[in-house]
C-alpha positions in Angstrom: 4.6 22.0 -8.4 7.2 19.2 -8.8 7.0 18.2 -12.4 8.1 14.8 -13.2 8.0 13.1 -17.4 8.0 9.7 -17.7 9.5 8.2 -21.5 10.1 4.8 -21.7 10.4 2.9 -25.2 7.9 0.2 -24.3 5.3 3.0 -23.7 6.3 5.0 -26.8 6.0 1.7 -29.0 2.7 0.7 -27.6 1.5 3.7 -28.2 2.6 4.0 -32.3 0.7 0.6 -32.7 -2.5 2.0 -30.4 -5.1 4.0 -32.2 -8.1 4.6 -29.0 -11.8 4.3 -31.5 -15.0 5.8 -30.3 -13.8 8.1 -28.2 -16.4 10.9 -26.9 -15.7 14.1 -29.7 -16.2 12.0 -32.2 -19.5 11.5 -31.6 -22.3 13.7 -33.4 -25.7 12.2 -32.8 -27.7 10.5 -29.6 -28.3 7.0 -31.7 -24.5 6.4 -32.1 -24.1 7.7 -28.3 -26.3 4.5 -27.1 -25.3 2.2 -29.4 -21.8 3.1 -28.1 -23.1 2.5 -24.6 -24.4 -1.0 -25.5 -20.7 -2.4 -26.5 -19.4 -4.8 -23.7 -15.9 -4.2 -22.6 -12.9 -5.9 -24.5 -11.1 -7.2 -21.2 -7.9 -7.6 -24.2 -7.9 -3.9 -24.3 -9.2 -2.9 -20.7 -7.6 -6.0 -18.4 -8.9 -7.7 -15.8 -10.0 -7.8 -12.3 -7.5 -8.3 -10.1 -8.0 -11.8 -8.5 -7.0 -10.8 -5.3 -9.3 -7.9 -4.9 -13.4 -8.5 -4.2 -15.6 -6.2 -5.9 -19.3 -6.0 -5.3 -21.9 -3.6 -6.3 -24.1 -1.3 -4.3 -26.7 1.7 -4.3 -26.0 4.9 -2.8 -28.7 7.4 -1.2 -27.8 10.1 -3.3 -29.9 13.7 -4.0 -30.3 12.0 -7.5 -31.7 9.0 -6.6 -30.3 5.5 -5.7 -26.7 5.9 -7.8 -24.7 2.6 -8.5 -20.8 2.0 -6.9 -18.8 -0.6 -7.9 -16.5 -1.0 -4.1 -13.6 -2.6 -4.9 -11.6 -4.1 -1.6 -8.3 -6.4 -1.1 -8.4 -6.5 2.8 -11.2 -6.6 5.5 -11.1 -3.7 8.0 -11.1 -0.1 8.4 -9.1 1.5 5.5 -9.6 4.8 3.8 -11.5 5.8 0.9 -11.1 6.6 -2.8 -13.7 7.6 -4.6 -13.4 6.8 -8.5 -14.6 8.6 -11.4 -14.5 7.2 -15.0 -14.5 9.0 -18.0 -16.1 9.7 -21.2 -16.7 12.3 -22.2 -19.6 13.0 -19.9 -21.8 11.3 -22.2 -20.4 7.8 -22.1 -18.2 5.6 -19.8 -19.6 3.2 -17.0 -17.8 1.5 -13.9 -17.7 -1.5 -15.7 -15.1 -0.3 -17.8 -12.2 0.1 -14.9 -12.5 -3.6 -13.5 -8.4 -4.0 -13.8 -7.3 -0.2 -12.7 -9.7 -0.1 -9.7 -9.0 -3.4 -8.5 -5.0 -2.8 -8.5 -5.5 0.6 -7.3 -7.3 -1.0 -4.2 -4.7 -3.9 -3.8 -2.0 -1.2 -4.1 -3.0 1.8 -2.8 -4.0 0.8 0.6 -7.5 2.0 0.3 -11.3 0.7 -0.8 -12.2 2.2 -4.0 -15.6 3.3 -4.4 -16.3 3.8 -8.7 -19.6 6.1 -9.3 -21.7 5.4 -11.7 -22.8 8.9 -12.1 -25.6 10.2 -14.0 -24.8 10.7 -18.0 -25.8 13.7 -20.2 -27.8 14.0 -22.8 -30.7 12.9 -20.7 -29.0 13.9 -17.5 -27.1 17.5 -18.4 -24.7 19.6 -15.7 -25.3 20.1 -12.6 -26.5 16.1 -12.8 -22.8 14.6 -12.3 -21.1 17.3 -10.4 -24.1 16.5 -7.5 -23.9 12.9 -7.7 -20.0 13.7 -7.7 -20.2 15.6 -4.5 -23.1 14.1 -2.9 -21.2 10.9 -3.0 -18.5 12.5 -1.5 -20.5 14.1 1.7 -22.4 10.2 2.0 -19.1 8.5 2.1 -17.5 11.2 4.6 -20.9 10.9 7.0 -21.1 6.5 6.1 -18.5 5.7 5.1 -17.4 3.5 8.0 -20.0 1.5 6.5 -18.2 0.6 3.6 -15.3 -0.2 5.8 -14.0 3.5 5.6 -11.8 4.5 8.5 -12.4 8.0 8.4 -10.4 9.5 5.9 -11.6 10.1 2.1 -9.9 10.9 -1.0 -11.1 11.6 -4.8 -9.8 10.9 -8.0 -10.6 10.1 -11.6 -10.0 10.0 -15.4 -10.9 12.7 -17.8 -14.5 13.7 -17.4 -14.1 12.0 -14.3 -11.0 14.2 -13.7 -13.0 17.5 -13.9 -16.2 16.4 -11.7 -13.9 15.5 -9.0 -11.9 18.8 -9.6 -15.0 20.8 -10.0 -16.7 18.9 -6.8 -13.4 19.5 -4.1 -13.9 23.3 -5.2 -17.5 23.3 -4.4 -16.5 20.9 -1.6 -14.0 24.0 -0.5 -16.4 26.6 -0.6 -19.7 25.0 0.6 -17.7 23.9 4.0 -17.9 20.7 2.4 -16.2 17.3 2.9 -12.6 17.4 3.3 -10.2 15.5 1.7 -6.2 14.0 2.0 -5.7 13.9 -1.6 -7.5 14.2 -5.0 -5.8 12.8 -8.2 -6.4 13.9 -11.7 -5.8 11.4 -15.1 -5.6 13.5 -18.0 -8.8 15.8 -16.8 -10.9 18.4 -18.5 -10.6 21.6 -16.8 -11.5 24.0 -19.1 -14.3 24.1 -22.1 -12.6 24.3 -25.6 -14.0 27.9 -27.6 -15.3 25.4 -30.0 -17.0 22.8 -27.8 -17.3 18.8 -29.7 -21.2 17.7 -29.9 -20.8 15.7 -26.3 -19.7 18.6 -24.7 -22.4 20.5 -25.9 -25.5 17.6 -24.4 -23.4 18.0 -20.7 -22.9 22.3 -20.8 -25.7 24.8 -20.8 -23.9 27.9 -22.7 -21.4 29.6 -20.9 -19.7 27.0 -18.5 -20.5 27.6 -14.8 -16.5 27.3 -12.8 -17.4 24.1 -11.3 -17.3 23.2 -15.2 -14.1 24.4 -15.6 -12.3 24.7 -12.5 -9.3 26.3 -14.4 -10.8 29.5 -14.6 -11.8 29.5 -10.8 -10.7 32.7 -9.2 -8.4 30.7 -6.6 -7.6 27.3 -5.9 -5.8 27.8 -2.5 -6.9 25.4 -0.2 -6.9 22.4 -1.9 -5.9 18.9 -1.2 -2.9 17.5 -2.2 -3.3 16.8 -5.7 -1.7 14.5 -8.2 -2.3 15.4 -11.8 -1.4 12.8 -14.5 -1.2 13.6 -17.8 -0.7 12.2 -21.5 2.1 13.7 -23.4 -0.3 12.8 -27.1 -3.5 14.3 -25.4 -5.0 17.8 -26.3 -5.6 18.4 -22.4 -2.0 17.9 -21.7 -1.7 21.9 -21.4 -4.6 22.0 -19.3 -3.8 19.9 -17.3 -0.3 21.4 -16.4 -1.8 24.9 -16.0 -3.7 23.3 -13.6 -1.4 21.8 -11.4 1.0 24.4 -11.8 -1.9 27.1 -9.5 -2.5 24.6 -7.0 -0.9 24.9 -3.9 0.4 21.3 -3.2 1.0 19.3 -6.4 2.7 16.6 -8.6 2.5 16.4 -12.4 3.4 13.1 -13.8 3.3 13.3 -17.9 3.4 10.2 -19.9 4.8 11.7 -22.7 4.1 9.2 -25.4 0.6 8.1 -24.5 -2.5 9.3 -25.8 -5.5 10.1 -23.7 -7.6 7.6 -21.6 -4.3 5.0 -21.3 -5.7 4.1 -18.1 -8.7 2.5 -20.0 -6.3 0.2 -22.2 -4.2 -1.5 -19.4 -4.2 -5.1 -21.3 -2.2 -3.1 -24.2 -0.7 0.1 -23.0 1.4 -1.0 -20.2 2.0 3.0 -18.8 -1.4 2.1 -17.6 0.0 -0.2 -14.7 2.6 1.9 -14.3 0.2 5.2 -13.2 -1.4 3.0 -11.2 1.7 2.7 -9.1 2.3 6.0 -8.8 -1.4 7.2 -7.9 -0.8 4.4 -5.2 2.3 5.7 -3.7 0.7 8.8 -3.6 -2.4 7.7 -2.2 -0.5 5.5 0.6 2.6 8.2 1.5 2.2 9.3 4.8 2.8 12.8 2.9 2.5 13.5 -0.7 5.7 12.5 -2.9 8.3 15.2 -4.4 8.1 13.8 -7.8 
């Protein structure tokens, strides 16, 4: 694993005036869960669209039922793919909320991001967004020239986000599934806390199957290259570094005074934009960087 900690004093001072509200564990009860889901995005907080980039919305196919993508692209033609997963919790979160990291990731990166809406418990429990997870992956890697894919695929997403994708490139592995050039990671959950918060509980049925918490998998050979990025203020920052450190082929980039979800608050947390450039010159290197 090539470890790598990134401490800047603009990040650590953004951060001590930066409390994140409404995140997922502190919810207890389904009528503050929708309201939650009602609240339109603070574009002060989350940025903006990149101007440059077009994004347009579509329906997917999937086992579930037509699932909404937001495809975000800066140039016409063949490029490859990134599929996007927000967080939240797996409760909460929409595509709508990563309008400004998306959009730079696909003007940077090289690549057309595809975001997922994927289907939310309570009313949609596991296995619900680990199959829309990977059965978006297998449609892009079969259609995804239709999208403007050239052929090759990646994953990547943000703390529930973060574990379906980890959880979906294991299945992905040992189903003979799609395969990827790279999966990246942002703060995920890859393991069940002993005490599990109210949200976890509406997503999990009892004892977590491994594609629930792909750091108790058995083996992890055979992976793609993987970038794990991680908060150095976050409870999953251990999780997330056991992780990476059993993978094969890794990089572990910790923010270490940022709390969980930066990547949600670009417009004040400016570590945001600064991931965003090294997920892209991770996604674009012609081989995976040394840290």
């Amino acid at each position: 694993m090539n470890r790598r900690v990134v401490a800047q004093p603009r990040f650590t001072a953004e951060a001590d005036g930066f409390t994140v509200v409404g995140a997922a564990d502190e919810l207890d009860d389904l009528a503050t869960l929708l309201a939650g889901r009602q609240e339109p995005v603070d574009t002060a907080l989350a940025g903006r669209l990149d101007p440059a980039v077009h994004a347009a919305d579509l329906f997917l196919p999937l086992g579930g039922g037509p699932t909404l993508v937001r495809v975000y692209q800066a140039e016409a033609g063949p490029r490859p793919l990134l599929l996007w997963l927000h967080g939240g919790g797996f409760v909460g979160g929409s595509v709508v909320d990563l309008d400004h990291p998306c959009s730079r990731l696909a003007r940077s990166s090289g690549r057309t991001v595809v975001s997922l809406e994927y289907r939310l418990a309570p009313e949609h429990p596991y296995p619900a967004a680990l199959d829309d997870t990977y059965d978006a992956l297998c449609w892009l890697a079969e259609h995804g020239r239709v999208l403007g894919g050239d052929g090759r695929l990646a994953a990547g997403g943000q703390s529930a986000g973060g574990a379906l994708v980890a959880g979906a490139v294991l299945r992905a592995r040992d189903e003979g599934g799609p395969r990827l050039d790279r999966q990246v990671l942002c703060y995920p959950v890859v393991d069940v806390a002993a005490e599990p918060t109210w949200a976890e509980r509406q997503y999990l049925p009892g004892r977590p199957p491994v594609y629930a918490a792909p750091l108790r998998a058995g083996s992890l050979a055979g992976l793609p290259p993987t970038l794990v990025v991680a908060a150095g203020r976050d409870a999953l920052r251990d999780q997330a570094e056991a992780y990476a450190g059993r993978l094969d082929d890794a990089d572990y980039v910790e923010y270490a005074d940022t709390p969980h979800a930066f990547l949600n608050f670009c417009g004040v947390l400016s570590a945001g934009d600064h991931a965003v450039g090294v997920i892209s010159e991770f996604l674009s290197s012609p081989r995976p960087p040394s840290g």
